[in-house]
N, C-alpha and C positions, 0 to 999 in steps of 0.2 A: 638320400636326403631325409631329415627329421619331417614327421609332419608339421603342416604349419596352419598358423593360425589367418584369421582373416588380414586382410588390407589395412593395414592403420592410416586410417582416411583422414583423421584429423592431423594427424604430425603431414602425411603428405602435403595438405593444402597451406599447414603454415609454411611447409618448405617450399614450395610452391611461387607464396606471396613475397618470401624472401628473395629467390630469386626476379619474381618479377621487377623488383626494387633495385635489383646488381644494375649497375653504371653496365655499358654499352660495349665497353670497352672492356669488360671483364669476357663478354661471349667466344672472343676469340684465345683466350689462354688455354693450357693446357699442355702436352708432351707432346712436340709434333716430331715425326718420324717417318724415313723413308726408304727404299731401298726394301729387298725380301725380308717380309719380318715373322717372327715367330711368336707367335700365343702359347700359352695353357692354360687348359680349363679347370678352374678352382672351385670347387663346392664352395659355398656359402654358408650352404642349409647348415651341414653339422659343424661348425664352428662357433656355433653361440655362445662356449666357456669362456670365450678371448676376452679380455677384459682392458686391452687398452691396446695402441698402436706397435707396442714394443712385441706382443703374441704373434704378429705378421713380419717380422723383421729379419728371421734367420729362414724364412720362404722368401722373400724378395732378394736376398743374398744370394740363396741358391742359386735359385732362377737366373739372377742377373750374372753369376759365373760363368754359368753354362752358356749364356748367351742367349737364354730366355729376353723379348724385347717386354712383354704387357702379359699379364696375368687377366685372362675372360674371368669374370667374375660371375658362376652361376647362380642364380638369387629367384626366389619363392616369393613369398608376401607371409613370412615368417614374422613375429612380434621384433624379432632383433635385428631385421634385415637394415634398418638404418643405421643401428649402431657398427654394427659388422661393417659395411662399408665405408664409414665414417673412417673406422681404424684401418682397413686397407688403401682407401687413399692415401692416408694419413702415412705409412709407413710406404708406399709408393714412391713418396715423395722427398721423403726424407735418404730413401736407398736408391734415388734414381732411379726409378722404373715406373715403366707406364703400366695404368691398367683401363679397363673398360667394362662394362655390363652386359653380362647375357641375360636374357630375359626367359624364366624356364618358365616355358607352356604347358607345363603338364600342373602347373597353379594360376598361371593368369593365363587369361581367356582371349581369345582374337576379338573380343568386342572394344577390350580397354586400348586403345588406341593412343585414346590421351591421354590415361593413365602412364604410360609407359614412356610418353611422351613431356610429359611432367616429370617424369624421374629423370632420364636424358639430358635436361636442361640443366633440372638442380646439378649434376653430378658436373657436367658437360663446364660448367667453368673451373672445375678444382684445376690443381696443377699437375696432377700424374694421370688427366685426362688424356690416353691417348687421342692425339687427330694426325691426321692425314689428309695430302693434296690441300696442302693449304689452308689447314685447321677445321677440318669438316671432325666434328665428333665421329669419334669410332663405335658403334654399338651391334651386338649381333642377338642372337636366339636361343635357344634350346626348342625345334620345331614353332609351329607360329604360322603356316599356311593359313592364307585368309585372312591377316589383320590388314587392317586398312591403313598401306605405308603412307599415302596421301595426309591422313590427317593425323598421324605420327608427325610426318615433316610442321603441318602448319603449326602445329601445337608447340614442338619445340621452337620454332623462330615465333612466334608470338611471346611465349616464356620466356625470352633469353635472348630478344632485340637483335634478331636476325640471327640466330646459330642457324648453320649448317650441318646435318647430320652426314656420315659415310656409313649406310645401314646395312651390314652383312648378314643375315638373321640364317639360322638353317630350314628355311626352304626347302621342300622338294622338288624336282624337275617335274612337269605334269603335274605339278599341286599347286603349288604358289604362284602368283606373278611377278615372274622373274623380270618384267620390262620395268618395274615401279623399286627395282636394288641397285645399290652400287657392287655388290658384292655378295654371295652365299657360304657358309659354311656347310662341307661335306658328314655328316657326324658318323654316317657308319666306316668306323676303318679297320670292318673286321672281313672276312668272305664270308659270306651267309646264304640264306637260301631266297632271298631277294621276299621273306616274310619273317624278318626278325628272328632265326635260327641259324642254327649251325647247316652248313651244305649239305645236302640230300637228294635222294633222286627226283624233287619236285624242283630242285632247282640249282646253280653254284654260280654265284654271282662275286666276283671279284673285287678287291679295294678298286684296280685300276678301271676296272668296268664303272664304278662310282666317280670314280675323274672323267673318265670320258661324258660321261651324263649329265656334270655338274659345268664342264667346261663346256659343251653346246649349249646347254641353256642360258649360259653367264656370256658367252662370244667374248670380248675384250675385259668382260669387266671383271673384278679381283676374285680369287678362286680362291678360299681358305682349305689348303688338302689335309685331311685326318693323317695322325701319325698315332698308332695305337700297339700296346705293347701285347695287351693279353685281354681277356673277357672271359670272367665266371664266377659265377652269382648263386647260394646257397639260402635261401631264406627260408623258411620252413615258415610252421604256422604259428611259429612264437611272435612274428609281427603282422603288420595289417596288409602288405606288401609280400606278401610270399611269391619267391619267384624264382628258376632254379633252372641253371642252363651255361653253356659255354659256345664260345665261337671257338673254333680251330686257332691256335695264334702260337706256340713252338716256336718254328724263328721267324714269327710275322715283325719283331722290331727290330731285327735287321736287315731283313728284306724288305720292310716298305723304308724304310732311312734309303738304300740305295735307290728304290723308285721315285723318292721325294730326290736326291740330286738331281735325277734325272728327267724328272717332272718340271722343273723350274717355276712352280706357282710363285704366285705374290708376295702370300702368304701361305702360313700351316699351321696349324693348331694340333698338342701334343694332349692327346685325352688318356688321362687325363694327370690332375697333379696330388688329388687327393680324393677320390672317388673309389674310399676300400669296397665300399659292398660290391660294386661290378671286376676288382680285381687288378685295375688298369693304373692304377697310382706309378707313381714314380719317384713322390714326393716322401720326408720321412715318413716312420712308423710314430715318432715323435710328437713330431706336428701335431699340434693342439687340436682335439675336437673331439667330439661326443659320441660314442658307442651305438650306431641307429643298429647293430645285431652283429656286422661282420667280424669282428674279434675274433667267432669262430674260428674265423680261415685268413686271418690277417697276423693274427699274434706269431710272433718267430719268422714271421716272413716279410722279409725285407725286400724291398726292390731297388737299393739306392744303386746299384749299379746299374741297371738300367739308363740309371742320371747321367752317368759316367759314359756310359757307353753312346748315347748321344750327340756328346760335346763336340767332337770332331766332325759329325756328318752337319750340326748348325753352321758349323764354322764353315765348309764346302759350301752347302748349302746359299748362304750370305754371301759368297763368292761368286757363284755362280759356277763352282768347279764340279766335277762328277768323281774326283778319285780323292779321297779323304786322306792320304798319305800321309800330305804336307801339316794336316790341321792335327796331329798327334803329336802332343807337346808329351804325354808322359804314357811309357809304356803299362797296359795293364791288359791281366784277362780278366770278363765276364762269364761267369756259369749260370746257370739256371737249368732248374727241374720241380718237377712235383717232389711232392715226398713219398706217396703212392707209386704202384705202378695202377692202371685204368682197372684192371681186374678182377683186384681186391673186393671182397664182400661187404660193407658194412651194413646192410640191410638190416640187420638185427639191432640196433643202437640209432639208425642216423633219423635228424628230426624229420626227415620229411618224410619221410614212410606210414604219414597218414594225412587226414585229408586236411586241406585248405582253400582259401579265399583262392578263387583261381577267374576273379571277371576280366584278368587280361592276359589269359592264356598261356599265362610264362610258368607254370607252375607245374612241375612232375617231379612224382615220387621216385626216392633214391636219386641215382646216379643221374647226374644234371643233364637234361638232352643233348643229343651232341658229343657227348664221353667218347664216345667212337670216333671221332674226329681227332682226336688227338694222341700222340705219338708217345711210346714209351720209352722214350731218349735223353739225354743229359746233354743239355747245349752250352758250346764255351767259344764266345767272340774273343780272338786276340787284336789287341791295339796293339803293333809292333812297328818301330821304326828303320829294323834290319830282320832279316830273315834268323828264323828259331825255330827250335824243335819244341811240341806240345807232349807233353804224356798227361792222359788222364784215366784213373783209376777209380771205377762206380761198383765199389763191390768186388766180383769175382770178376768184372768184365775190364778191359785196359786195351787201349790203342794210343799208337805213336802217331804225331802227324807233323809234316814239313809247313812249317806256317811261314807263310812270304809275311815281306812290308808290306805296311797297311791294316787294312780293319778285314777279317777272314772270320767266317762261323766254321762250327765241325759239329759233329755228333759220335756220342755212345751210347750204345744199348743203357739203359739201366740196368741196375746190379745193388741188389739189397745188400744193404753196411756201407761204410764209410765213402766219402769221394775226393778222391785226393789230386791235386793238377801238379804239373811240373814244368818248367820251360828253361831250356839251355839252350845256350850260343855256345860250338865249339866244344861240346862237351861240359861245358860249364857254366851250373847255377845261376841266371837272371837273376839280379838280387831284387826280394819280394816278392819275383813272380812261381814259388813254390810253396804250397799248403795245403793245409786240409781241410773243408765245408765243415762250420760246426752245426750243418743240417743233415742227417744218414738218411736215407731211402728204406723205410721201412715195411713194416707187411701188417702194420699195427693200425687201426682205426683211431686214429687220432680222437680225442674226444669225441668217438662214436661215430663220425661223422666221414663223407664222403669231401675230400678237399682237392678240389680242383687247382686252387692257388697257386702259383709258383715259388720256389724260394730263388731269389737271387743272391749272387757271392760274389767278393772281388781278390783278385791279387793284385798287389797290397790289397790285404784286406781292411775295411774300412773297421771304423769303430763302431758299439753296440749299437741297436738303433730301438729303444724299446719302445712298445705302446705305454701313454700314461696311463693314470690313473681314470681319468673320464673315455679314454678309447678303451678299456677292457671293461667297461660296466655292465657290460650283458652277454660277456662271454658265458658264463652258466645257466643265460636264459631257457628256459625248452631243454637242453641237453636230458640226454634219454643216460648218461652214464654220469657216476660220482667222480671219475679219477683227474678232472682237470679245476683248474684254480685260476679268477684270475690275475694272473700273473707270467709277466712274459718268463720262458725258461733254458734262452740259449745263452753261453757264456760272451766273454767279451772279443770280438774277432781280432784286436789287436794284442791279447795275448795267449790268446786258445788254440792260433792260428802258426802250425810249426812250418818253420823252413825244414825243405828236406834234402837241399842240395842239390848234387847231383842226379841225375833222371837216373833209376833203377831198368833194368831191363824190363819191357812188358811182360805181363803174365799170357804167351801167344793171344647286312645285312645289310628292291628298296622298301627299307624297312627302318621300322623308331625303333631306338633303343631308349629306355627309359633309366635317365641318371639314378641313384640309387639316392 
């Protein structure tokens, strides 16, 4: 997230006094919605470029394909945060989808109570207000132990002639008072060391370990479960925020997708949908918004498959089903890898190899903590609706594998150069599902730099996905080397991306995470 500026206290109170003036009968409008539903969490912060409702439009599409219900809106006390909002409802409403407020505590303080409880209100009549159980506004957190939910509540039904809030905030178990929620959001959904790292021998604490915690403290009441693809975060001392580390996560998004069938929560929330500096995006490279440093390790790496590989476990998921078979309307593979293998050098070039702001202890030099946690393999989920053969080719290394119906991961070693997949029925070509990654696994320090990032790929491969022009703006900030530009540099995957026929024979954290 961009830094932000103070609380604009005056626009609040006239929005404030507007609502106080809304007819009585407006408190209960809104998007009411029921049954298992699914969040993503939306930065705010860096979206300041948006300039009108129409910049939010081809995200609420998205979202609302996949089967996304409400978009969590994370929001600061940024100068634009009203306007930003303003345009996300605004295009909520217009693409049918709900959204709601998260309230990030790493800028407002558990004092404002009623501050927050004055924005609630204001928002809380639009119409792509999510509510639930009978129009109780939806609103949750980013951390926030200690506010005083009490007079949250009274503030908003004062404000807004009786609204009802359904307050999910991320809470801790043993921190917050879980008797004063309707609901808590889980936010770490990565396995950590139960102190905001990666597992170690001080500790290994599980996603599922964070459900069971979350669901004791909450007993019947609504459990928002984390769904998280990846975590790692490079920031060096080019911003104010330097912070530098990973969670283990390989095939943590298709493995917690089957814990979530099988989990049956209320809800879930998918972290996140545009959050490049921590890695966890899902949402395009596209996607409008402002450069806070990660370009480094964002630029050429796409995640839109991830999107993809989703859709069918939401679809289960909203059913109540645990085998996702039925819910694959179009066959596809996902890959994903580093571009690295872990053991590469780049100690000589990379920015963080000297010192920095370090007052919240996320901060080490080189190789992000945690590096060792993670696997030097090339992952490919098949979405198949009959049984197929996989070939894939990372390099010098290539294995065959029998892929049943359904949704299946596999693994290969990495193997520097090209990565190429294959998939036959019967001997013969899957059409679209054979090509080549226009991402190679290299032994090159990318712009100096240590890149934890994943690149995601699909067959069919999708179309370009680039960074604009305000997400590469500090790509060459800090950089300790000349040789990168910015500007994205992979071709177009719709035609860079060859069929190759027939398959060739093989060649033999409880801990905060701090949004970015």
């Amino acid at each position: 997230m961009l830094l932000t500026s103070t609380l604009p206290t005056a626009a609040r109170l006239l929005a404030s006094t507007l609502v106080d003036a809304a007819p009585a009968s407006r408190a209960t409008q809104g998007k009411e919605l029921s049954g298992n539903l699914v969040f993503c969490h939306f930065m705010v912060g860096i979206v300041g470029d948006r300039t009108s409702a129409a910049d939010y439009d081809d995200d609420m599409k998205r979202a609302k394909a996949l089967g996304i219900d409400a978009f969590a809106l994370n929001i600061g006390v940024d100068s634009y945060t009203d306007t930003q909002l303003g345009y996300a409802y605004e295009s909520a409403a217009n693409n049918d989808m709900a959204v709601f407020i998260s309230f990030d505590f790493n800028w407002y303080n558990t004092g404002q109570a009623s501050d927050v409880g004055q924005m609630i209100a204001e928002y809380g009549i639009k119409d792509a207000q999510l509510t639930v159980d009978g129009g109780k506004v939806f609103a949750s957190s980013f951390a926030g132990d200690g506010l005083d939910v009490s007079t949250l509540r009274s503030t908003v039904s004062s404000a807004a002639s009786g609204m009802e809030v359904y307050f999910a905030p991320n809470f801790h178990p043993g921190q917050g008072d879980f008797s004063q929620l309707d609901g808590a959001l889980n936010w770490l959904g990565w396995p950590n060391n139960g102190n905001n790292k990666a597992p170690n021998g001080s500790g290994n604490v599980t996603v599922q370990d964070g459900d069971s915690a979350y669901k004791q403290a909450l007993g019947d009441k609504g459990y928002i479960a984390p769904v998280s693809p990846w975590f790692s975060t490079h920031f060096g001392p080019e911003v104010s925020y330097s912070k530098n580390w990973v969670f283990p996560s390989d095939t943590l998004w298709f493995d917690r997708w089957n814990e979530i069938v099988a989990l049956k929560s209320r809800f879930l929330e998918i972290i996140t949908w545009n959050d490049y500096g921590e890695s966890h995006y899902i949402g395009p490279l596209a996607s409008k918004h402002y450069d806070d440093g990660n370009s480094k390790w964002t630029n050429d790496m796409p995640h839109g498959g991830w999107l993809d590989m989703s859709k069918p476990f939401i679809g289960a998921y909203k059913a109540g089903d645990s085998d996702v078979t039925s819910y694959i309307d179009n066959e596809e593979v996902i890959y994903w890898y580093r571009q690295n293998k872990r053991d590469l050098n780049c100690d000589a070039t990379d920015t963080t190899m000297v010192d920095a702001s370090n007052s919240s202890g996320n901060y080490f030099k080189g190789k992000p903590n945690g590096w060792e946690t993670m696997k030097d393999l090339v992952y490919v989920v098949t979405l198949l609706k009959d049984a197929a053969t996989l070939e894939v080719h990372s390099g010098d290394q290539s294995q065959t594998f029998q892929a049943e119906a359904g949704a299946h991961v596999f693994s290969v070693p990495m193997g520097i150069g090209k990565q190429t997949f294959a998939v036959t029925r019967n001997g013969v070509a899957v059409d679209g599902l054979s090509g080549d990654s226009l991402k190679d696994i290299t032994n090159t320090c990318s712009c100096g730099l240590y890149n934890f990032n994943a690149y995601v790929g699909t067959l069919p491969a999708q179309a370009s996905d680039p960074l604009g022009a305000d997400g590469l703006a500090s790509l060459t900030a800090g950089l300790h080397v000349s040789t990168c530009e910015n500007k994205p540099s992979l071709g177009s995957s719709a035609t860079q991306a060859k069929a190759t026929g027939a398959a060739t024979k093989p060649r033999v954290v409880e801990a905060m995470v701090t949004p970015a």
